[in-house]
C-alpha positions as CSV (number, residue, x, y, z in Angstrom):
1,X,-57.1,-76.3,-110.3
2,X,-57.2,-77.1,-106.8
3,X,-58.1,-80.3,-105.2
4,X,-59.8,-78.8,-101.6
5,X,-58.2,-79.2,-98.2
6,X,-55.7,-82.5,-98.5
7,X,-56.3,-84.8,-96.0
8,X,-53.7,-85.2,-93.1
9,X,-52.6,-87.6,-90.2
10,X,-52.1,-84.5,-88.1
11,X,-55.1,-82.7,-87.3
12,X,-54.2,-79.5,-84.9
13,X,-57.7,-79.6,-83.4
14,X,-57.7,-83.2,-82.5
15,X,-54.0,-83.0,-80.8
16,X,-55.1,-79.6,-79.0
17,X,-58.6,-81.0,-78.1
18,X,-56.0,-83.9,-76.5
19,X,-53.7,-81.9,-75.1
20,X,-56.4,-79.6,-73.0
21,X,-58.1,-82.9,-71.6
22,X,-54.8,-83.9,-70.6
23,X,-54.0,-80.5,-68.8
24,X,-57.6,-80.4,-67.4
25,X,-57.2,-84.0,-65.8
26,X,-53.9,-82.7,-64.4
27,X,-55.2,-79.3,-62.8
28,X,-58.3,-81.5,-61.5
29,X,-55.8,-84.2,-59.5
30,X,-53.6,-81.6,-58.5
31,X,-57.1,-79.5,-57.2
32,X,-58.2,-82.9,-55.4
33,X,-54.7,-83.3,-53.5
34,X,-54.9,-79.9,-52.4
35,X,-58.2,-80.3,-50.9
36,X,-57.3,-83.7,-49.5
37,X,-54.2,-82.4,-47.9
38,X,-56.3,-79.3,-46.1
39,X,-59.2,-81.3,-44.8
40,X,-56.6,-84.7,-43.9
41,X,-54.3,-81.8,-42.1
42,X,-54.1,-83.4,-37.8
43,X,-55.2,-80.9,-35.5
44,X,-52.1,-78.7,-34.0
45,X,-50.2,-80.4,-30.7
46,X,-51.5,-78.1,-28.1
47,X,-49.0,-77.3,-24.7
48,X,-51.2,-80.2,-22.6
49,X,-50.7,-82.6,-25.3
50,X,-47.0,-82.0,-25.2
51,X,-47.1,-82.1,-21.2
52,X,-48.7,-85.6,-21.5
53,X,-46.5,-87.4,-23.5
54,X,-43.4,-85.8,-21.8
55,X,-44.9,-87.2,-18.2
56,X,-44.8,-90.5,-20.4
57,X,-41.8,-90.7,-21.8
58,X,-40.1,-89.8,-18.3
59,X,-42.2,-92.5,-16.8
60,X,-41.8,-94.7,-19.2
61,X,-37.4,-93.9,-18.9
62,X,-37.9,-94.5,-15.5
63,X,-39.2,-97.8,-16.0
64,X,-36.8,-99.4,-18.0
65,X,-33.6,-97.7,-15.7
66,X,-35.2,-99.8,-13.3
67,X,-35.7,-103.0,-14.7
68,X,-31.7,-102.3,-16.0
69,X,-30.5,-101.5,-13.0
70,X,-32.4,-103.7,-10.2
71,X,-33.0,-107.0,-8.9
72,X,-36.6,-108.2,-9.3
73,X,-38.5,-111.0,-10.0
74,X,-39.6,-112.3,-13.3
75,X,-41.3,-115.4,-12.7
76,X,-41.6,-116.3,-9.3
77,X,-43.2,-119.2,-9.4
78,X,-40.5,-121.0,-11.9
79,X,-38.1,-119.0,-9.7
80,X,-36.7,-116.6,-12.7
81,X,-35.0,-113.6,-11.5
82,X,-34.1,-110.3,-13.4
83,X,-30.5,-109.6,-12.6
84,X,-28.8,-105.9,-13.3
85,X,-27.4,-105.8,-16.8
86,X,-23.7,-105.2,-15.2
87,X,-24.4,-108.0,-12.8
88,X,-25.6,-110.6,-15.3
89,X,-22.4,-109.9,-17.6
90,X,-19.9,-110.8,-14.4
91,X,-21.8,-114.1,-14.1
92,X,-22.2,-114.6,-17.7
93,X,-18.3,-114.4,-17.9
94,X,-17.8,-116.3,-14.6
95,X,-19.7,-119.1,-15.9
96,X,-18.5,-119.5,-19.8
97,X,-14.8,-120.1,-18.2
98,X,-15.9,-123.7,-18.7
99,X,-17.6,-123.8,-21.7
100,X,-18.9,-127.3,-21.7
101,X,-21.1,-127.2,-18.1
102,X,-22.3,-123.5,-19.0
103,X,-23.8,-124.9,-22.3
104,X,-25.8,-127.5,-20.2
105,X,-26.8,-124.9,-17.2
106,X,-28.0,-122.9,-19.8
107,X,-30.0,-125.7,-21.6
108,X,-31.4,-126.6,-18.1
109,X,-32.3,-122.9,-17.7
110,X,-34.0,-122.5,-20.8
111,X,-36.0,-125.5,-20.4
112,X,-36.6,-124.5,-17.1
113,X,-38.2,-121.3,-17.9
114,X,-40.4,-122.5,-20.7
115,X,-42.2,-125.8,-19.8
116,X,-45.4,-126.1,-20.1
117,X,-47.6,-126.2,-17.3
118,X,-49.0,-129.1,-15.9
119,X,-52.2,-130.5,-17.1
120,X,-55.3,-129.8,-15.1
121,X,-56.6,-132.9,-13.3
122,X,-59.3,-134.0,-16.2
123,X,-62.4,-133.9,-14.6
124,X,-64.4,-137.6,-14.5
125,X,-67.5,-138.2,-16.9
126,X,-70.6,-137.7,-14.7
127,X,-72.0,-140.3,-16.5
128,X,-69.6,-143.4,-16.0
């Protein structure tokens, strides 16, 4: 005699049933990322593009040679000068010989350079 089809833990159609949603949700995400890296793609630099940001990056090298390599004035009102880099390391080594009055000249300097403003004069209640 036999019983009929045994029950089992391990039913093939179940696991493959699994296994194809599992390679379907794969081949979708993979699908999306495609798209999304063809639509997200930047547009190609073009020759004028490239012009413009060389012009830049010439000017923009010209700029900082200059404020390397020249004399010019920071803050003039507070009297802050921008010294050439080669310049301010001669007095920089000039001025630590004594360590003790450079600390204090630089404190002075510092403090110098960022106070506050002064208050504007408050104006008087109309009303007193």
């Amino acid at each position: 005699m036999n019983p009929g089809p045994r029950p089992s833990s391990f039913d093939t159609a179940r696991v493959t049933a699994y296994a194809i949603g599992i390679a379907g949700t794969f081949l979708i995400a993979a699908l999306l990322v495609l798209a999304m890296r063809h639509y997200a793609q930047p547009a190609p630099v073009g020759a004028n593009r490239v012009e413009e940001r060389y012009k830049f990056l010439q000017e923009q090298r010209a700029a900082d040679a200059k404020a390397v390599n020249e004399y010019d004035w920071q803050d003039k009102d507070k009297g802050i000068v921008r010294l050439p880099v080669q310049r301010a390391a001669e007095l920089t080594l000039q001025e630590w010989k004594d360590p003790a009055a450079a600390r204090s000249n630089l404190i002075s300097r510092v403090e110098k350079a960022t106070a506050a403003p002064p208050k504007p004069p408050e104006q008087p209640n109309k009303y007193e």
